[in-house]
C-alpha positions as CSV (number, residue, x, y, z in Angstrom):
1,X,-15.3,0.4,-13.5
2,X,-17.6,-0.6,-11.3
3,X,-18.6,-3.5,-13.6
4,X,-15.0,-4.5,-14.3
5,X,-14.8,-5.2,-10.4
6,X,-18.0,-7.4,-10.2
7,X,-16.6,-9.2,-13.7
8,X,-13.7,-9.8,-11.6
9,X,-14.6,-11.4,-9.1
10,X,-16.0,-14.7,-10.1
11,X,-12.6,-14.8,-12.6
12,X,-10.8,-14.2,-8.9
13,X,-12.8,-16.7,-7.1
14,X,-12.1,-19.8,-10.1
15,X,-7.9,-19.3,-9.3
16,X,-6.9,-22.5,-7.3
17,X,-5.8,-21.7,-4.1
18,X,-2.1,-22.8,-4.6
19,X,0.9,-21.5,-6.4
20,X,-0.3,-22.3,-9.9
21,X,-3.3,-19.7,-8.8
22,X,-1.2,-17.3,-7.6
23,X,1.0,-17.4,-10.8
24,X,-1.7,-16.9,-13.0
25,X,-3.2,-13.9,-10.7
26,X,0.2,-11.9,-11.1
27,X,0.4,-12.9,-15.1
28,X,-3.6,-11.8,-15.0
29,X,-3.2,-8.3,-12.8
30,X,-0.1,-7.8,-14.7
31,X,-1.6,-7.4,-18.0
32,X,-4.5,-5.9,-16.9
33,X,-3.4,-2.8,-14.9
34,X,-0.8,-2.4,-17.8
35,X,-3.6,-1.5,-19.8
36,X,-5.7,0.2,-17.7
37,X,-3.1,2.0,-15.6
38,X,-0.7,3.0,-17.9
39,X,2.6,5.0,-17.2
40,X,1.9,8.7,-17.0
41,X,3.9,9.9,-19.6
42,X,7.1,11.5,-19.5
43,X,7.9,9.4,-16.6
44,X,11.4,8.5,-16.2
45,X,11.6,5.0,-14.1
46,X,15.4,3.5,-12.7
47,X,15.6,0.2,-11.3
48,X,17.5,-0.5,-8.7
49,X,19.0,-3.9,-7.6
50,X,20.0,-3.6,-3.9
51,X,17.7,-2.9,-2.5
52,X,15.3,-4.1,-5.6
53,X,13.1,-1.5,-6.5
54,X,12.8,0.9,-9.1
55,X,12.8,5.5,-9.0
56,X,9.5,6.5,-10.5
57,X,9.9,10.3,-11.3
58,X,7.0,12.0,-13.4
59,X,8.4,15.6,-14.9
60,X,9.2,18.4,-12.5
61,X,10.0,16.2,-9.9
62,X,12.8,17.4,-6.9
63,X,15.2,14.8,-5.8
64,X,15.5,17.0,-1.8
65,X,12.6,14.5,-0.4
66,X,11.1,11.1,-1.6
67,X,8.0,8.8,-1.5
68,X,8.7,5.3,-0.1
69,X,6.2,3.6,-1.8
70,X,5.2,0.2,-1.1
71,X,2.7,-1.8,-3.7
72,X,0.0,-4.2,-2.0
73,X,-1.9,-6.9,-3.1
74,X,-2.0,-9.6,0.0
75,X,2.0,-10.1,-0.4
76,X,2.1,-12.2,-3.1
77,X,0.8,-10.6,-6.6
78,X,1.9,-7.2,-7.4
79,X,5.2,-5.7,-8.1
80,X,6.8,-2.0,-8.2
81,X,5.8,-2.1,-11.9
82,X,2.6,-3.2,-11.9
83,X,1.7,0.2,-10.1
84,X,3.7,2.6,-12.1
85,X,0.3,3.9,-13.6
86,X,-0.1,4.5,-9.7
87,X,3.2,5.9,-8.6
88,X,4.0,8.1,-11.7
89,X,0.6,10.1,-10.9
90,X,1.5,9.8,-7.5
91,X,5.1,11.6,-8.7
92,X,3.5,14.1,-10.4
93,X,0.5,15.2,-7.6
94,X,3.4,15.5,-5.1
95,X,6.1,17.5,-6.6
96,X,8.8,14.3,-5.7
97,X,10.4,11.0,-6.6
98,X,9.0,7.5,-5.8
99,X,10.9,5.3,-4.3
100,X,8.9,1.8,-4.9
101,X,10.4,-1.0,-3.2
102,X,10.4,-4.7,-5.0
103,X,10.1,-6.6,-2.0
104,X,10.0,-10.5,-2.0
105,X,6.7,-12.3,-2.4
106,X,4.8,-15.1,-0.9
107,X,4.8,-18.5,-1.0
108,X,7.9,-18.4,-1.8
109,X,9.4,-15.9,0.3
110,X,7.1,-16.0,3.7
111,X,6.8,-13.6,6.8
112,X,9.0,-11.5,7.8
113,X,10.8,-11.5,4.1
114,X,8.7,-8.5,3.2
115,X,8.8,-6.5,5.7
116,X,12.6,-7.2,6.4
117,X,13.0,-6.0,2.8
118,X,10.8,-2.9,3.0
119,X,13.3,-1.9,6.3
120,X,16.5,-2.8,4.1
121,X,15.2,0.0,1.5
122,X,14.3,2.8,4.0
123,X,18.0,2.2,5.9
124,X,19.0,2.3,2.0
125,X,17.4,5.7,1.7
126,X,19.0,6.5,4.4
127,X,21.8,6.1,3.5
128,X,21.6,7.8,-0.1
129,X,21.2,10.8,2.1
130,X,18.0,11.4,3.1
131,X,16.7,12.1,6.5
132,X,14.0,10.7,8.2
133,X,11.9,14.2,7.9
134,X,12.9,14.4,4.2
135,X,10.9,10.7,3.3
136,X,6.9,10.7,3.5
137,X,6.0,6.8,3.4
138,X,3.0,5.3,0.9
139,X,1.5,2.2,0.6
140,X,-2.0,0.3,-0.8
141,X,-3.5,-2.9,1.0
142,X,-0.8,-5.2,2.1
143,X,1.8,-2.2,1.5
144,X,-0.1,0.1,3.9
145,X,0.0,-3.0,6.7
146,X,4.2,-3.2,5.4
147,X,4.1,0.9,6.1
148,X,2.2,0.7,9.4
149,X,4.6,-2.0,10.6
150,X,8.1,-0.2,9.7
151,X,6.8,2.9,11.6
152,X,5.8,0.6,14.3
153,X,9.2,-0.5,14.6
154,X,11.0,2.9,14.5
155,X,9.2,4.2,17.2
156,X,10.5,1.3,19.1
157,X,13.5,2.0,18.3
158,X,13.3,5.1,19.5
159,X,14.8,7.5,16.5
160,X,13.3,10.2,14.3
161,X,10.3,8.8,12.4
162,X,9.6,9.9,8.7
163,X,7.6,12.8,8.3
164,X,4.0,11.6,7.4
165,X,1.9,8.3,5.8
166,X,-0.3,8.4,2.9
167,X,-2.3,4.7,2.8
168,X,-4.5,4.4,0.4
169,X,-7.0,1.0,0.7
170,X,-4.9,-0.3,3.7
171,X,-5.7,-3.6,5.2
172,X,-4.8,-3.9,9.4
173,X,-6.3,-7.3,10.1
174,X,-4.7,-9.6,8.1
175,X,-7.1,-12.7,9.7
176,X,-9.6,-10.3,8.0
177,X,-12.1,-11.1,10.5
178,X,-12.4,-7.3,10.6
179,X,-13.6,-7.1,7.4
180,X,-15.9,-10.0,7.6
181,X,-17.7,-8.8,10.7
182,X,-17.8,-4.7,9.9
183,X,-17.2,-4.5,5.9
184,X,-19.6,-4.0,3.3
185,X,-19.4,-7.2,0.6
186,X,-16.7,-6.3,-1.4
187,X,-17.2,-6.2,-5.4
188,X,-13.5,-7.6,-6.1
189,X,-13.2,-10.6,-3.6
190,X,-14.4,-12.5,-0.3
191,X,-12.9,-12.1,3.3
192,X,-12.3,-15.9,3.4
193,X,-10.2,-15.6,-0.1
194,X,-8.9,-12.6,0.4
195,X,-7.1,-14.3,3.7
196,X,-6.3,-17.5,2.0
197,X,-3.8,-15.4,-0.1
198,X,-2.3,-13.9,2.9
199,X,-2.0,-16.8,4.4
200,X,0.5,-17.9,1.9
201,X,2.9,-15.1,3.9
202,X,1.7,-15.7,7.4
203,X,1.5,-19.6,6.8
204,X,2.6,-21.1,10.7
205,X,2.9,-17.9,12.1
206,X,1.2,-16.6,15.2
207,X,-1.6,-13.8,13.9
208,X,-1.4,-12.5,17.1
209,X,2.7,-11.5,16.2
210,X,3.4,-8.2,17.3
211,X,4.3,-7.4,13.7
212,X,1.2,-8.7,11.5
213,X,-1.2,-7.8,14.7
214,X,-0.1,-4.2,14.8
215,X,-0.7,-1.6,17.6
216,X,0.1,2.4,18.4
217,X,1.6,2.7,21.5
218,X,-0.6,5.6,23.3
219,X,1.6,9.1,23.2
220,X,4.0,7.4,20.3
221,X,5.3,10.5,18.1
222,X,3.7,8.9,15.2
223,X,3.3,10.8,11.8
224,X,0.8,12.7,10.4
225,X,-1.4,10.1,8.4
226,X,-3.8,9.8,5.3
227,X,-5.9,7.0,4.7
228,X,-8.1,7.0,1.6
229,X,-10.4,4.1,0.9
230,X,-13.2,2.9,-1.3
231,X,-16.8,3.1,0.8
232,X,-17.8,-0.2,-1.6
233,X,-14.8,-2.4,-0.5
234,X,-14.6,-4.4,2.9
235,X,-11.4,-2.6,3.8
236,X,-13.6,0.7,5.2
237,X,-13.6,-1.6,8.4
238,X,-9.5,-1.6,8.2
239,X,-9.4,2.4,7.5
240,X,-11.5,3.0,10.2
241,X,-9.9,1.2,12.5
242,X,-6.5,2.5,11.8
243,X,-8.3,6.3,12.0
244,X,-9.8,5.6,14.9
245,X,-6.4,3.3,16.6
246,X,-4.3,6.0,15.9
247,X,-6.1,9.2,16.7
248,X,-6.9,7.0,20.1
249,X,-3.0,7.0,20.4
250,X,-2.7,10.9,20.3
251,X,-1.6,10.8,16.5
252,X,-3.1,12.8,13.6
253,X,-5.0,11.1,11.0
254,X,-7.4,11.9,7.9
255,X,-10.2,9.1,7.0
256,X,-11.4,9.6,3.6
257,X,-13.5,7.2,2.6
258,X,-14.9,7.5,-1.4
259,X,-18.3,6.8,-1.6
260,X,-18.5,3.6,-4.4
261,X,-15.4,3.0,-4.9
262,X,-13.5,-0.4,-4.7
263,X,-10.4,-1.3,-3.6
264,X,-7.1,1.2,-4.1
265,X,-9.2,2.6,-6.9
266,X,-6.4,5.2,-7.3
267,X,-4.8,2.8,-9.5
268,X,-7.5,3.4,-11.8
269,X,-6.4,7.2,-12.3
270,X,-6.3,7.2,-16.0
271,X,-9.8,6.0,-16.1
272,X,-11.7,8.0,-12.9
273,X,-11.9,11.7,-12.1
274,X,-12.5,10.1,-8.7
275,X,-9.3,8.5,-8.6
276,X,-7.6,11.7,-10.4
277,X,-9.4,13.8,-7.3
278,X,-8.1,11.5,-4.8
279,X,-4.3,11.2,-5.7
280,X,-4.5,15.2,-6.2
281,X,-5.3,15.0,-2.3
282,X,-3.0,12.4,-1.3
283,X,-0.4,14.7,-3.6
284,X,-1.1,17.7,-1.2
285,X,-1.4,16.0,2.3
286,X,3.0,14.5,0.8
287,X,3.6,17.9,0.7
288,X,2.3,20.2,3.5
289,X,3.9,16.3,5.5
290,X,7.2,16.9,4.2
């Protein structure tokens, strides 16, 4: 795997930076993670229209709490079916359905469209009956920033928050100037390109925006939290800075950082024992959460 990241890179860095680029990225990641991160089997998967998303539920699974899982890849690439591979094992480590929600993608759905998607689905879980304490949230790279803002804005709206945060690969900065100055060179793609995609969300937008510059509150009742991520990638800056913000705050929160490993190598499950290991975790810390 770890050569299939360093072949990638240079194929990454030849996309043009424009929409034809980013169309041939999705068709590119698409058929790529369907065969290297296949659909456990067994899984049964139920899209949804409103709010779009699909149920991912691997065998065994109890419908009394849920995953809300949110895919990543800078806001504009990925989809709730490119990560099945990830969200079926994800199913199956933690004993519950996945909820993964199809939000709308840059450039041609820009900031806040995402995230005003990702709160649509939660009120919609809501709504479908469960409570707050009942739903444990999930979410690599962009979709752990998406998860780290909706729980930003529930605590200031004051109400019951769900009951914990599982982020695997998550990305905080999204100037990535974090990453730049602290992060190791990552083996899948360059600071500098890596924001160039994101700014195809944040295009004239203020990075210094409450919601894409997040912060904890000191003494905020925020969740119990996981964050897993790759020691090779530039993200460990991002992990540890969310670790270290949050903790800071008065929350609890469990770095894990996998020692040569690339970015949300979890996806990878059917091909690592280390991303096998690493859901199993992420599986437990959902359900002692919930």
């Amino acid at each position: 795997m770890a050569t299939a990241w360093v072949t990638a890179r240079p194929l990454i860095a030849a996309l043009p930076q424009n929409e034809t680029g980013v169309r041939l990225g999705r068709r590119g990641t698409a058929a790529t993670l369907a065969v290297l991160s296949p659909t456990l089997p067994g899984t049964t998967i139920t899209r949804v229209d409103e709010p779009r998303g699909e149920w991912v539920r691997a065998p065994g699974t109890s419908d009394d709490r849920v995953v809300f899982y949110l895919h990543g890849s800078a806001y504009t690439i990925c989809s709730a079916r490119t990560h099945r591979g990830l969200t079926s094992r994800l199913s199956a480590a933690s004993g519950m359905p996945v909820f993964a929600c199809d939000y709308r993608l840059a450039p041609s759905h820009r900031f806040p469209a995402a995230a005003d998607d990702v709160r649509a689905a939660y009120d919609w879980l809501l709504e479908q009956g469960y409570r707050p304490g009942q739903i444990v949230l999930a979410g690599d790279s962009a979709g752990g920033h998406l998860a780290m803002d909706l729980t930003c804005e529930l605590v200031k709206a004051g109400g019951p928050l769900p009951s914990g945060m599982a982020l695997f690969s998550p990305a905080i900065d999204l100037t990535f100037a974090l990453s730049a100055r602290r992060g190791p060179r990552d083996p899948l793609i360059s600071a500098a390109r890596a924001r160039r995609l994101v700014e195809h969300y944040t295009r004239d937008v203020d990075p210094t925006h409450p919601r894409l510059a997040l912060s904890i509150p000191a003494g905020c009742p925020w969740p119990p939290t996981l964050v897993q991520v790759g020691g090779a990638e530039m993200l460990v800056a991002d992990a540890e800075h969310i670790h270290q913000t949050v903790r800071a705050a008065g929350g609890d929160c469990e770095l894990q950082v996998w020692p040569s490993q690339g970015h949300v190598f979890q996806v990878f499950a059917a091909l690592l024992p280390e991303a096998r290991t690493a859901l199993a975790r992420a599986g437990e810390f959902i359900k002692e959460t919930s």
